[in-house]
N, C-alpha and C positions, 0 to 999 in steps of 0.2 A: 454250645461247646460240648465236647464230650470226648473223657480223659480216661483212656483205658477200656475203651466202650463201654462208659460207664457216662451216662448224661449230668450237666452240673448244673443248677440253675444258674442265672446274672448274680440275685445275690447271695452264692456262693462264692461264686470267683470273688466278688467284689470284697469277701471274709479273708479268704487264702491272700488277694494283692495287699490287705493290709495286714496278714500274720510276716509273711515274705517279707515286706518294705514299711515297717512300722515306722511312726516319728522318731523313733528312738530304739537303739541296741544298745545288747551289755558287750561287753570286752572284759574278758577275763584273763586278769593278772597275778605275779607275784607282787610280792610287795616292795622287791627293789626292782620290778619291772616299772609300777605306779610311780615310782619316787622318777623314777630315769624320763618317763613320759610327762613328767608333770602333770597327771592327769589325778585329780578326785574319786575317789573312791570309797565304796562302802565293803566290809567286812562281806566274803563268801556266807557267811550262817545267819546274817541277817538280810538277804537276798528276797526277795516275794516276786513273783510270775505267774503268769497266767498258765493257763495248759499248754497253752497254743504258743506260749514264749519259752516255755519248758521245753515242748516237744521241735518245734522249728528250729533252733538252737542247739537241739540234740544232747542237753544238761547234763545225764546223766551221765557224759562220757567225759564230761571234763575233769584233767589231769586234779587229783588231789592240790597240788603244790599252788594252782593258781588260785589263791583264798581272797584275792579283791577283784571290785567290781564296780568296773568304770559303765555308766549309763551314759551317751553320747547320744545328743539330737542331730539330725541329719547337716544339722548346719554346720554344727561345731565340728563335726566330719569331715566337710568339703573344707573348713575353713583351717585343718590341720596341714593340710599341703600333700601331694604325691609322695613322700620322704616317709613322713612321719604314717603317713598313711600306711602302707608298703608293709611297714615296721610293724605296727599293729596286726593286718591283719596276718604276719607273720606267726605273729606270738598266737594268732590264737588258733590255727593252724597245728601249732603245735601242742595246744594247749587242748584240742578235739573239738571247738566250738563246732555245731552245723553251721549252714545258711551261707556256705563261703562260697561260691559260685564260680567255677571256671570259667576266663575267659574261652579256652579251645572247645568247649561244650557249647557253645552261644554264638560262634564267632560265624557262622551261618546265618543268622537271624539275628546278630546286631553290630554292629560295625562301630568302629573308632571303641571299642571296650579300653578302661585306661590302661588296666594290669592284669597280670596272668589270674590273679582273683580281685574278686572285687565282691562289694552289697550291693543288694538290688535296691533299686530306687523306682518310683511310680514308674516313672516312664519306660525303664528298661522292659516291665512286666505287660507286655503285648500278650495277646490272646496264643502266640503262637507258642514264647517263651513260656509261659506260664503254664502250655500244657507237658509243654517237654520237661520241667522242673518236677510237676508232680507224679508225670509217667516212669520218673527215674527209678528202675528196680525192681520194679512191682509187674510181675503176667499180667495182659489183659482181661478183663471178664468174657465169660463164654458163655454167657447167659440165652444168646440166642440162638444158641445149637443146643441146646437142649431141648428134646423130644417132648410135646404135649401129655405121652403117655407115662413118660417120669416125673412130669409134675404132679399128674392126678395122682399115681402110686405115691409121692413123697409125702402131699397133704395132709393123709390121715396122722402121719406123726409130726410134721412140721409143717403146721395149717400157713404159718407166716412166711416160710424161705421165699418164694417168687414176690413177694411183696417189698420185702428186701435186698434179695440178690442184685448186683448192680448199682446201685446207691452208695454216696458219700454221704457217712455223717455229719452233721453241721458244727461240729467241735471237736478239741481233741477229748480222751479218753476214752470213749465204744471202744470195748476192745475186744478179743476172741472169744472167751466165755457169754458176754453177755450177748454178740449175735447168735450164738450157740442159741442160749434160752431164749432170746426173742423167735431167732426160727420154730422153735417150739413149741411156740405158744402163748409165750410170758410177755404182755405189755410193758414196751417203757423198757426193757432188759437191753435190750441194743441199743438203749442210749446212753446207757453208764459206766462207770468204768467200775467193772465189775470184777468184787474183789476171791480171790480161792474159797474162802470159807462158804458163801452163798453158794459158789459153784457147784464145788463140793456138796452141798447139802442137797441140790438139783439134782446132782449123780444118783445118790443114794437114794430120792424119794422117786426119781422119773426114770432109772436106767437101772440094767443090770449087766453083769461081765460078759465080756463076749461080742462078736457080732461078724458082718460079712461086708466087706468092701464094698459087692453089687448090689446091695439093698439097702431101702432107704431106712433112715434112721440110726445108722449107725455113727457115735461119735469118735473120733479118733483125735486121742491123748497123747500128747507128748511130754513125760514125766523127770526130771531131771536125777539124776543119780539118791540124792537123798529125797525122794518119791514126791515134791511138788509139782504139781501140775505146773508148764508153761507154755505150754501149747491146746487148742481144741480146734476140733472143725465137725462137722456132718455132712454125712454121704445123703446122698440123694435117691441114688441107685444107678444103674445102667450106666456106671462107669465114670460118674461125675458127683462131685461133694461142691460144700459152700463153707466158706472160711472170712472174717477178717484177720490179713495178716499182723495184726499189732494196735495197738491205743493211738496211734498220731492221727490226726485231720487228715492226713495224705492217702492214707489207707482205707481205698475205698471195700462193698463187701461184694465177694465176688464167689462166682461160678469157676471152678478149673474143672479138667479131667482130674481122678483121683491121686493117677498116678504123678499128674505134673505137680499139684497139690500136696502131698508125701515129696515131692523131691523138693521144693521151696522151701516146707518144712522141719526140713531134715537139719538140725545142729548136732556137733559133737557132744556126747557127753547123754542127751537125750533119748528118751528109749519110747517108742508106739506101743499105746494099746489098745482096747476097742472096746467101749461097753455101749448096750443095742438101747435105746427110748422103748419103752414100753406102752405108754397112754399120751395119747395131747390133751391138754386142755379142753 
């Protein structure tokens, strides 16, 4: 398979069908939502997840106000009824959970879906669904339109980018800083969820202010009004850079041109800057 022109092995997919379609989801409630569903629940602050239940679920956007937390195994799910069901995943819809699945998005490649949303279950997750799920949003990679003689000029300062370029991480967190420094140079840095302060200290001991879109090595910052980094990526040269867009599993790391790269990256509020690598490893 291969999702964004970007190849997955079996047992990746095999990771993604069970982050997708786990034994068990949360449902996130208020507390006279819980009482009304008669559903069990635990206190929002006392919650524990995985990355990959963090990120799949899209956590961090859920509404304040929903502070419990119904965990439902897929039986007890079926076993609620199309009513109650409905209702649910109403609430969490509104409540911002991810993982809530159009039927009008699927309704090509799967047929008799119960309701306008629904959870994925093993079997809905075919090789075909499963690629259109993680292609949601994300450019493809461009990895192989890129020139041989942009790779050899990128090298000397990012010995690792064509090693990487193209590739999904095997969990969530890799996030944009640490493919930054792994293209770099630095083992093991594009597999972590790598926090500003290291980053930061990468700028300062491997880069200096400045740089040029068409040449390779330059990193391009996107810095948020009160001067945190939340964005990184690096130029390759010859009009093409390498970026992971974000920390989820779903985001694979990829080649764009620079300019379509800058326009993905582009939020309100965030301002570009450019400091050039000066040595690799």
């Amino acid at each position: 398979m291969r999702v964004l022109k970007v190849p997955v092995p079996d047992e990746l997919q095999t990771l993604w069908r069970g982050w997708l379609a786990p034994p068990r989801q949360p449902f996130f409630l208020t507390a006279a939502e819980a009482e009304a569903f008669d559903l069990p629940t635990i206190p929002r602050a006392e919650l524990q997840m995985t990355p990959e239940e963090r990120d799949t679920n899209a956590v961090w956007g859920i509404a304040p106000e929903a502070d419990r937390v119904a965990w439902l195994m897929l039986a007890q799910w079926k076993n609620l009824g199309p009513r109650l069901q409905r209702g649910l995943l109403t609430l969490q819809i509104r409540h911002n959970r991810g993982n809530l699945p159009r039927r009008r998005d699927f309704a090509d490649l799967l047929t008799d879906l119960p309701q306008a949303r629904f959870l994925w279950t093993p079997e809905l997750l075919t090789d075909a669904t499963l690629e259109r799920v993680v292609s949601a949003g994300d450019p493809p990679c461009q990895k192989a339109q890129v020139p041989e003689s942009v790779w050899e000029a990128a090298s000397t300062r990012l010995p690792r980018v064509r090693e990487l370029a193209g590739t999904f991480a095997p969990h969530s967190g890799a996030n944009c800083f640490g493919a930054v420094m792994g293209a770099a140079g630095i083992s093991g840095a594009e597999s972590e969820w790598m926090q500003r302060e290291p980053f930061e200290a990468f700028l300062q001991e491997r880069t200096r202010p400045g740089g040029e879109d068409d040449q390779p090595g330059t990193v391009l910052l996107w810095r948020s009004a009160d001067g945190l980094v939340q964005h990184a990526a690096v130029t390759l040269g010859g009009g093409w850079a390498f970026q992971k867009a974000s920390q989820v599993w779903s985001s694979p790391r990829v080649v764009l041109s620079v300019d379509d790269l800058k326009r993905a990256a582009r939020q309100r509020g965030n301002r570009l800057s450019r400091h050039h690598l000066i040595s690799a490893l």
